[in-house]
N, C-alpha and C positions, 0 to 999 in steps of 0.2 A: 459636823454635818449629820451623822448618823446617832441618834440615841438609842437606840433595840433595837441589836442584829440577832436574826431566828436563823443560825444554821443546824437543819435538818441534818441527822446521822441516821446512815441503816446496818451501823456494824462493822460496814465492808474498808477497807482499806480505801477501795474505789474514792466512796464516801468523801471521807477523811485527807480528800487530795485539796480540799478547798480550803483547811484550814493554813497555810500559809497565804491563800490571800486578805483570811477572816483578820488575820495578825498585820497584814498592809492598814487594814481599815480600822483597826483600834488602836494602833500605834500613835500615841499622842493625842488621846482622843479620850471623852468620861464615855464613852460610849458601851453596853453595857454589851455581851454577847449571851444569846441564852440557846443553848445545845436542845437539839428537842429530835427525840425518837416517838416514833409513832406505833405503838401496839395494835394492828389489826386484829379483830375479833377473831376467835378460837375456830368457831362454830357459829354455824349459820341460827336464824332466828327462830320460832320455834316453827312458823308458818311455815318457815325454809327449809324444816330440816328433813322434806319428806320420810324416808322407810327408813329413818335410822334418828337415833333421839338421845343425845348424854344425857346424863344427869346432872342437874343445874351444880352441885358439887365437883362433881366432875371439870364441868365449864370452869369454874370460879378457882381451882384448883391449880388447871393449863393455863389461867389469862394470868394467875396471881406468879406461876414461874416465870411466864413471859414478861410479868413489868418486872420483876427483880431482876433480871436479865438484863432488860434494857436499861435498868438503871441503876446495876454494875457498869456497865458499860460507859454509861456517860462520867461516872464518876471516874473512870479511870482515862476517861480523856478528859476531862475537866484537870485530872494530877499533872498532866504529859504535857499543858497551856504554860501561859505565863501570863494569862490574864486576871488570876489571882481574884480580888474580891469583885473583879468584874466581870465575873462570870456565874452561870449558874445553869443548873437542867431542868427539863421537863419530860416528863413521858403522857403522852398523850394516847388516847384510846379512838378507834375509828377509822374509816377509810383515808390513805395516808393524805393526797393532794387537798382533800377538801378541808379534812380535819388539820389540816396546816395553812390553808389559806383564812381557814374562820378563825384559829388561834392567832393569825398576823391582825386581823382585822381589830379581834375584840383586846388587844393588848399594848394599841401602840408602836408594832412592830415598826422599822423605818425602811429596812430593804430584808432578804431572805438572800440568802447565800446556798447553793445548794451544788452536787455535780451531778453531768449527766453520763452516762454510761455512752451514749454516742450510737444507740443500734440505731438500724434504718432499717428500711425492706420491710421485709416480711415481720420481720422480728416484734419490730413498735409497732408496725400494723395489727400484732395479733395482740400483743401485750400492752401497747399504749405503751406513753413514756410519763409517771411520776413526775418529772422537771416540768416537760410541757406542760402536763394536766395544772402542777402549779403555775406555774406562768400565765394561764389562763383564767386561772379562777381568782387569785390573788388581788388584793386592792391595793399593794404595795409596789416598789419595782422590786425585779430579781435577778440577781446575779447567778448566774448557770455560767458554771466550771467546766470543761470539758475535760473528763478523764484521762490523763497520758496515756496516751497510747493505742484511742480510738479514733475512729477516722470520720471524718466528715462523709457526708453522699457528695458524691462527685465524679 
């Protein structure tokens, strides 16, 4: 059913709760799973950066530790799979939900697998929720995981 599943990682263990379902949906299946973290920008733009200004070095220096990071990371959850040649990463650059809804669009994606952290209240009110934000902007369906051990509004 599924040929390219985008499950989003941020690190967190949180994260990482979805991948026993990712393992439901490929089991038996050529379907391919591609891990994908997203590198938000360092530093604001240069229009943005009112009374304080890096040096474009500087910038390119913290973005360039941030994707080796991010993608140490994936490689070491890519080892801890068993999804073997069918698997692979990406690190992506840009604001997370959108720059993950246009990478499902322009790739073929089939569904997104992703978990949510479960705040409510105030919390997502001030913060927004990433899950949602994808859910919304997405041209795919999306499977949103609910964190163990987060509580629904109710």
């Amino acid at each position: 059913m599924y040929q390219n599943i985008l499950v989003p990682l941020d690190g967190s263990k949180l994260a990482e709760c979805v991948l026993p379902h990712v393992e439901v949906l490929v089991r038996g299946s050529e379907a391919k799973v591609i891990f994908a973290r997203v590198v938000e920008p360092c530093c604001p733009t240069a229009e943005d950066a009112g009374d304080y200004d890096l040096p474009d070095e500087v910038v390119r220096r913290i973005e360039s530790k941030n994707r080796g990071k991010a993608e140490g990371y994936l490689n070491s959850v890519m080892a801890a799979t068993t999804y073997g040649a069918k698997a692979e990463s990406v690190v992506l650059n840009g604001a997370v939900a959108e720059t993950l809804a246009d990478y499902a669009a322009k790739n073929k994606i089939d569904v997104i697998v992703m978990a949510t952290h479960g705040d409510s209240g105030l919390s997502r009110w001030v913060w927004g929720s990433v899950a949602d934000r994808v859910l919304r902007s997405a041209s795919v369906p999306v499977l949103i995981v609910r964190a163990p051990g987060s509580v629904p509004d109710g």
